[in-house]
GUTORDO-42181 format. One record per residue: residue in three letters; x, y, z of N, C-alpha, C in turn. Coordinates in steps of 0.05 Angstrom, whole numbers. Last residue first. Layout:
R / rest / nu / nv / nw / cau / cav / caw / cu / cv / cw
R / ALA / X / Y / Z / X / Y / Z / X / Y / Z
...
//
This chain:
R / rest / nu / nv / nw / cau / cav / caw / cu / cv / cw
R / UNK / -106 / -72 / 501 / -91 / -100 / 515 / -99 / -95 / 547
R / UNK / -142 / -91 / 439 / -137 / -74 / 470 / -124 / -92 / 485
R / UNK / -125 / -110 / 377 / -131 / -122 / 402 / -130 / -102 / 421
R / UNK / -81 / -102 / 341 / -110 / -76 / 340 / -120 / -79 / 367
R / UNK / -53 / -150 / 333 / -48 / -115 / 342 / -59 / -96 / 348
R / UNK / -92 / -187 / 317 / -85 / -186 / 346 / -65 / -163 / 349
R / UNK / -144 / -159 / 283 / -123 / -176 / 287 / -116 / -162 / 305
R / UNK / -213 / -183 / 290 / -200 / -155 / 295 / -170 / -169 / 299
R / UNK / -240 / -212 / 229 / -228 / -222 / 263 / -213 / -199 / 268
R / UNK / -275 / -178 / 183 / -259 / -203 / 193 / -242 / -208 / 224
R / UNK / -307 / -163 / 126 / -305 / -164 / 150 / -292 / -188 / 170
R / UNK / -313 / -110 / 76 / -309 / -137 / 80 / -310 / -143 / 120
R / UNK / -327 / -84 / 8 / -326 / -91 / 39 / -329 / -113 / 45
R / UNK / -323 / -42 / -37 / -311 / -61 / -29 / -317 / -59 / 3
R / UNK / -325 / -11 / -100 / -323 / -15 / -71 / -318 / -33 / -64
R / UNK / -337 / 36 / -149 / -323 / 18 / -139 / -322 / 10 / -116
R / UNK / -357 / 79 / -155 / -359 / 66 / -181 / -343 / 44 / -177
R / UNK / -394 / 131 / -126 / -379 / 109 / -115 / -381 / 96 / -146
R / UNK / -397 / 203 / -140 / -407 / 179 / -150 / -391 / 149 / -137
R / UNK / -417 / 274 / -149 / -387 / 254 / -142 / -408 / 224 / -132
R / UNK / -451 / 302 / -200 / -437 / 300 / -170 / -412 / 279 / -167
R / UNK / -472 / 297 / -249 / -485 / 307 / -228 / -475 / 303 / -197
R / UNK / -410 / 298 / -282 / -440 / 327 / -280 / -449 / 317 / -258
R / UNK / -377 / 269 / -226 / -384 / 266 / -258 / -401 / 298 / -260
R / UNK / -318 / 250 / -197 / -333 / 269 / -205 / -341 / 266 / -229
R / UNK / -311 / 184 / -162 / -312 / 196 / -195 / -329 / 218 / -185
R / UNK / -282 / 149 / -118 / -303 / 157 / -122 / -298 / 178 / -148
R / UNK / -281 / 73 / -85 / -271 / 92 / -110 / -288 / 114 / -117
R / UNK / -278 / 62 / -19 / -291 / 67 / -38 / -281 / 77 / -63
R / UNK / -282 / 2 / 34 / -264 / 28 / 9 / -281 / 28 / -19
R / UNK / -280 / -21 / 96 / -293 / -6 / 77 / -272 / 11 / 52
R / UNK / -284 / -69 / 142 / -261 / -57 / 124 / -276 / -46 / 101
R / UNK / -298 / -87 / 203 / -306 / -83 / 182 / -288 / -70 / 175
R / UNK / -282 / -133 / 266 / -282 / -95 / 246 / -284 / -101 / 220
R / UNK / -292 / -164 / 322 / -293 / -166 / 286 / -296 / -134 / 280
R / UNK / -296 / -163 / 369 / -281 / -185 / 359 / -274 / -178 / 327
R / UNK / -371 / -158 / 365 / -346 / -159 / 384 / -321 / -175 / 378
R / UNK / -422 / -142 / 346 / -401 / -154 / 331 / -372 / -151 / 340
R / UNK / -453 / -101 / 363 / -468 / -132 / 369 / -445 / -147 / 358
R / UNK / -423 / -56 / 361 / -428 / -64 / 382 / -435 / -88 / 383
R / UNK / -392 / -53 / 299 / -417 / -57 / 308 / -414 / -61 / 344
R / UNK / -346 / -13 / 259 / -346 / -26 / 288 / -374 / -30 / 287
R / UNK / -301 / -3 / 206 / -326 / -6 / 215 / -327 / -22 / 245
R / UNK / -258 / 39 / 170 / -257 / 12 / 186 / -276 / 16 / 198
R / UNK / -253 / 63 / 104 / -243 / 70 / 134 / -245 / 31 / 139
R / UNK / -227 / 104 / 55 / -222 / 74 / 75 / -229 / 87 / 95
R / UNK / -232 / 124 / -4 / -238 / 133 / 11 / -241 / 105 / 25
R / UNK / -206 / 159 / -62 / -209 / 135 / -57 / -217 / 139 / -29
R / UNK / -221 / 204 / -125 / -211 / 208 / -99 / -228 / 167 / -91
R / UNK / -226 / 251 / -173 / -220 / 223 / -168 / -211 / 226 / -137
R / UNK / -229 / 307 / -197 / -246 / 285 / -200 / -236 / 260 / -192
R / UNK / -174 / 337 / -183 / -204 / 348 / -176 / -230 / 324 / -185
R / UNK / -127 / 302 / -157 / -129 / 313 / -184 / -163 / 330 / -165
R / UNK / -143 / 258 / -125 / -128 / 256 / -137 / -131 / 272 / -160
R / UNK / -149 / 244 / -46 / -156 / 257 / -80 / -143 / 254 / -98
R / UNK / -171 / 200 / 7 / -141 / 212 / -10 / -164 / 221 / -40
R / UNK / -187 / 196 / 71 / -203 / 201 / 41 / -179 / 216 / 30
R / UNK / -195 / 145 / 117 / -176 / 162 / 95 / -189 / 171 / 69
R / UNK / -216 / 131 / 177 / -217 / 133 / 163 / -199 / 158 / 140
R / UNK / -205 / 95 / 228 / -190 / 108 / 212 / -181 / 112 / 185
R / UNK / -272 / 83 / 238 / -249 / 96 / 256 / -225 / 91 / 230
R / UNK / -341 / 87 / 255 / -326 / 101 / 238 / -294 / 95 / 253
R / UNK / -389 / 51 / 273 / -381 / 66 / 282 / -351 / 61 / 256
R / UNK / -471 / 34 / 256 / -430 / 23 / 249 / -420 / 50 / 269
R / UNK / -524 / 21 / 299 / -508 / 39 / 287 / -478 / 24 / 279
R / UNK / -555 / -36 / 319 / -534 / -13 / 327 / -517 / -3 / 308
R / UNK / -621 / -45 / 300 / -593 / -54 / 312 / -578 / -29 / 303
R / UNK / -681 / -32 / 301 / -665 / -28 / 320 / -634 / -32 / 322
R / UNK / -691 / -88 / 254 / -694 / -66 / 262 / -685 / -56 / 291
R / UNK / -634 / -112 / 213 / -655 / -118 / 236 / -658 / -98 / 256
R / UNK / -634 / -85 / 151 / -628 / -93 / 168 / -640 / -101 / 189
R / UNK / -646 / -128 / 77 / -657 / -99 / 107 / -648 / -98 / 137
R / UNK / -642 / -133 / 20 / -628 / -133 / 47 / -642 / -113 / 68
R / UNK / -662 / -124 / -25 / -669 / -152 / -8 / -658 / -153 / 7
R / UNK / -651 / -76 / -48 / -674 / -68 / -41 / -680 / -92 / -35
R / UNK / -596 / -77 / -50 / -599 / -61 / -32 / -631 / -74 / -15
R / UNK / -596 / -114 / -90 / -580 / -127 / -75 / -600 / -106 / -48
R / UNK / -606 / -71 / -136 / -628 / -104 / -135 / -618 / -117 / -105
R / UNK / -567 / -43 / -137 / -601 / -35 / -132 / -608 / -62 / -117
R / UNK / -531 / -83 / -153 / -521 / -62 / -131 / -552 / -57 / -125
R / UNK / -547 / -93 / -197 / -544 / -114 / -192 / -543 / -103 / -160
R / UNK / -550 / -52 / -229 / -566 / -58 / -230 / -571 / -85 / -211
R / UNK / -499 / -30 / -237 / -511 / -13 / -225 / -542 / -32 / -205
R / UNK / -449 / -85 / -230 / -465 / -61 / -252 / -485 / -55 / -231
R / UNK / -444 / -137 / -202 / -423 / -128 / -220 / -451 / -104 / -232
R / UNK / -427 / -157 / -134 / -446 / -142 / -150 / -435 / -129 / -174
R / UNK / -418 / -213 / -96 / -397 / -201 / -120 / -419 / -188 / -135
R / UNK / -427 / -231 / -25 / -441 / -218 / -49 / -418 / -211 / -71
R / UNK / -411 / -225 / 27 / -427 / -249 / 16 / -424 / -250 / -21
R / UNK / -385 / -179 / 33 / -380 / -198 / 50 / -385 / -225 / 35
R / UNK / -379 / -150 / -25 / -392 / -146 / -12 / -378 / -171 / 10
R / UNK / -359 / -106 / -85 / -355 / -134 / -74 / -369 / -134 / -42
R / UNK / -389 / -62 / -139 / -388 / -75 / -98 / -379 / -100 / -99
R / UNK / -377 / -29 / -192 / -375 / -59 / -175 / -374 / -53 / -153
R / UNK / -397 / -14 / -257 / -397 / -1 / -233 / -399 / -31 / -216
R / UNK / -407 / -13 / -310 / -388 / -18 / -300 / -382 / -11 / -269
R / UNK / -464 / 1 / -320 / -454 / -32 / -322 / -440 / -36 / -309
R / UNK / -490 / 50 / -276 / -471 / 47 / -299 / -464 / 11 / -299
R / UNK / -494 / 96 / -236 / -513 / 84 / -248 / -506 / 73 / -281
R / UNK / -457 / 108 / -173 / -457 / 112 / -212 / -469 / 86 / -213
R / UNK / -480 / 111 / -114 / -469 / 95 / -131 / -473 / 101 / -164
R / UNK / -518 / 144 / -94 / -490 / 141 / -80 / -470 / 132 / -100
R / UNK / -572 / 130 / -96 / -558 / 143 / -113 / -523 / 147 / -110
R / UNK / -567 / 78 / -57 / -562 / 75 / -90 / -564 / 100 / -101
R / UNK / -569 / 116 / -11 / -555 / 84 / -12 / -547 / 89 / -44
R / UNK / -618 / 140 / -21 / -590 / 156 / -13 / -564 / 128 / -21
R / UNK / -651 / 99 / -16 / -652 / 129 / -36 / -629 / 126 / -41
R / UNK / -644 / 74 / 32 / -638 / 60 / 6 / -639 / 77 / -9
R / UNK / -629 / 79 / 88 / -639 / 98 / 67 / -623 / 90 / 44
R / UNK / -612 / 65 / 141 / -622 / 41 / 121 / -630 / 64 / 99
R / UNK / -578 / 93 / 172 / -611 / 95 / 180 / -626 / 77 / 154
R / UNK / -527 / 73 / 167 / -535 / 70 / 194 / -571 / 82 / 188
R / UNK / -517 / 93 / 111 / -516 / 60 / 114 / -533 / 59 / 158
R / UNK / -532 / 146 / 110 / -545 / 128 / 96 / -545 / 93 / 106
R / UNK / -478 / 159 / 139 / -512 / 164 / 143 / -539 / 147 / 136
R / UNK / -450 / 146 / 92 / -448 / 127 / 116 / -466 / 140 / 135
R / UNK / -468 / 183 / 53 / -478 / 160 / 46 / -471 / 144 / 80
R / UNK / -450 / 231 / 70 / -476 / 222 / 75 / -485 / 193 / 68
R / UNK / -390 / 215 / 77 / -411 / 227 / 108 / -450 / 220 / 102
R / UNK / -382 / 228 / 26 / -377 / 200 / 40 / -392 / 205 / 71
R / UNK / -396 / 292 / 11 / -411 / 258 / -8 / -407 / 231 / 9
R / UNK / -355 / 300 / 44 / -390 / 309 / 46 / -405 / 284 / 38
R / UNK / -315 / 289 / 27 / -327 / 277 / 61 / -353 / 283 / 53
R / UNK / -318 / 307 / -27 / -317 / 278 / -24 / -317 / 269 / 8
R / UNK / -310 / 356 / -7 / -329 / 357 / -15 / -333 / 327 / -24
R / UNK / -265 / 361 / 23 / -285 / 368 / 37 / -306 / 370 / 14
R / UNK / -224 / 346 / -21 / -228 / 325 / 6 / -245 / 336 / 11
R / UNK / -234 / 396 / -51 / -231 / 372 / -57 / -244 / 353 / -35
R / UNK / -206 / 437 / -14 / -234 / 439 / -17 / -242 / 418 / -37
R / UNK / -146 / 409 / -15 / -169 / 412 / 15 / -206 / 415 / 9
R / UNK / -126 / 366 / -55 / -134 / 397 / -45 / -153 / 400 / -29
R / UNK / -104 / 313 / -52 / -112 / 332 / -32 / -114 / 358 / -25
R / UNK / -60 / 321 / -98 / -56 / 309 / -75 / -81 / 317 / -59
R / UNK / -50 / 342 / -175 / -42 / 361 / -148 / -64 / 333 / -126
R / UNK / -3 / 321 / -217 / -29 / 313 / -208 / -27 / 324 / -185
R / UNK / 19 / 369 / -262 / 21 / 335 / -243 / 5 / 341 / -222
R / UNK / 36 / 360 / -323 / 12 / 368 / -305 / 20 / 351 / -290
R / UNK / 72 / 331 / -353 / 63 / 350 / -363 / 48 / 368 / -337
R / UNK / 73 / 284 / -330 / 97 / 296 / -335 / 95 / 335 / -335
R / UNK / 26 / 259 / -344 / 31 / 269 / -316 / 58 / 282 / -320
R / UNK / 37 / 258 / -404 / 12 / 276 / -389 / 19 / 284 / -369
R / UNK / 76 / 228 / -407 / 70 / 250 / -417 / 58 / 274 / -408
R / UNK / 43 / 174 / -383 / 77 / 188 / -366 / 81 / 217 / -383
R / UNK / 3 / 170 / -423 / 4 / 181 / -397 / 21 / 191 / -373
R / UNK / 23 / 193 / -490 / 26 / 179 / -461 / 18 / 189 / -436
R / UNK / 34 / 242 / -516 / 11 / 230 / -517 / 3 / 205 / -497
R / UNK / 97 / 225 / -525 / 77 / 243 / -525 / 48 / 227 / -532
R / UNK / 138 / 176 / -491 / 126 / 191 / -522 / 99 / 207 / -511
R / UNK / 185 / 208 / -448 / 164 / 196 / -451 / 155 / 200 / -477
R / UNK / 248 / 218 / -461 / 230 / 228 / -450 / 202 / 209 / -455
R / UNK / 300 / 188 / -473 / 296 / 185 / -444 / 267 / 207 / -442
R / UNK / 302 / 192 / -528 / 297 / 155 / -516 / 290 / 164 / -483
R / UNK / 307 / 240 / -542 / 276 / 228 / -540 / 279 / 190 / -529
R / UNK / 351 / 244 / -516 / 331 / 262 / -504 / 311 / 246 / -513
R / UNK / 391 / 219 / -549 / 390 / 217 / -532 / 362 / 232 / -509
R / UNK / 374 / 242 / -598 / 359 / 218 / -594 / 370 / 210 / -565
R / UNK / 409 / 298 / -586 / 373 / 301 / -594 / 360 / 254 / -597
R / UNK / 467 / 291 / -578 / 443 / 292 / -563 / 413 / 289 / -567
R / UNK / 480 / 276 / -639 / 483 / 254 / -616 / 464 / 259 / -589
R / UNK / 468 / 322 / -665 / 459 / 293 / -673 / 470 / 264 / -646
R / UNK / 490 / 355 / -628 / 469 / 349 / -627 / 460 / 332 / -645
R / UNK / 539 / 341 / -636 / 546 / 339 / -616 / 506 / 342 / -619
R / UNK / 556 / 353 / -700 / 551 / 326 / -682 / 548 / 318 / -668
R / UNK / 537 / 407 / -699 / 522 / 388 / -707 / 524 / 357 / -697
R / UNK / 590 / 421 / -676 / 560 / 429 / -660 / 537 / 410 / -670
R / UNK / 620 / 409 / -710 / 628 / 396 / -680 / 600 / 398 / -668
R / UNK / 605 / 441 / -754 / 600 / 407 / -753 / 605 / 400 / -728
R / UNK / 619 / 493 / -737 / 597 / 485 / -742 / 597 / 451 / -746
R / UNK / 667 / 498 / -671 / 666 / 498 / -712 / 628 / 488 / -719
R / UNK / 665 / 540 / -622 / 663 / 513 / -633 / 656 / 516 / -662
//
């Protein structure tokens, strides 16, 4: 091939390439770049750990454990049944006026999901059962952040509502 045929054949390819690649420095860049590894096993088993104790926490009332659970931060949110808790401080304050009624029955755990994302980020669902609460399952999810001193809830959410009629035992 003659030297100008080559030249115009990459003055025509080379902006075809940057209109179809991401701009740099972008996050479609980034993940492009690195892609985000799914559930590395010793990942997930160290966000069950952190999520095992805190739902320990929620069945023996251990408010310690309860709010360190949670990044100690403005931006940090529980939505709650009753409740919209916006920052660390609002989450404390909520824990330490709620108490449950002594003796009552343990939550029970059922299909629950702890997905990762990368080595610091991971989301975690399950679904809640009370014995005194027949009819009704709880819906739990958590957002959780590796920081320095561990892995951290910085987001949540619960809720509770009529067991729909698929779930129903028949």
């Amino acid at each position: 091939m003659n030297r100008v045929y080559m030249l115009a054949l990459m003055a025509i390819a080379l902006p075809s390439l940057t209109v179809f690649s991401p701009p740099r420095g972008t996050l479609a860049a980034q993940q492009a770049a690195r892609a985000v590894e799914i559930d590395l096993p010793e990942v997930v088993a160290e966000v069950k750990a952190a999520y095992d104790r805190y739902n320990e926490a929620v069945n023996s009332n251990n408010v310690a454990v309860l709010d360190a659970t949670f990044r100690n931060d403005p931006r940090t949110i529980r939505y709650g049944n009753a409740e919209n808790l916006y920052g660390y401080k609002e989450i404390e304050a909520y824990r330490a006026s709620v108490r449950p009624a002594a003796g009552g029955p343990p939550r029970t755990l059922s299909k629950t999901v702890i997905t990762t994302y990368g080595r610091d980020f991971a989301v975690a669902s399950t679904l809640t059962h009370r014995a005194n609460a027949p009819g009704k399952v709880g819906r739990q999810m958590q957002t959780w952040v590796r920081f320095p001193d561990g892995w951290r809830v910085v987001a949540a959410h619960v809720s509770t509502i009529d067991v729909p009629p698929a779930d129903r035992p028949q």
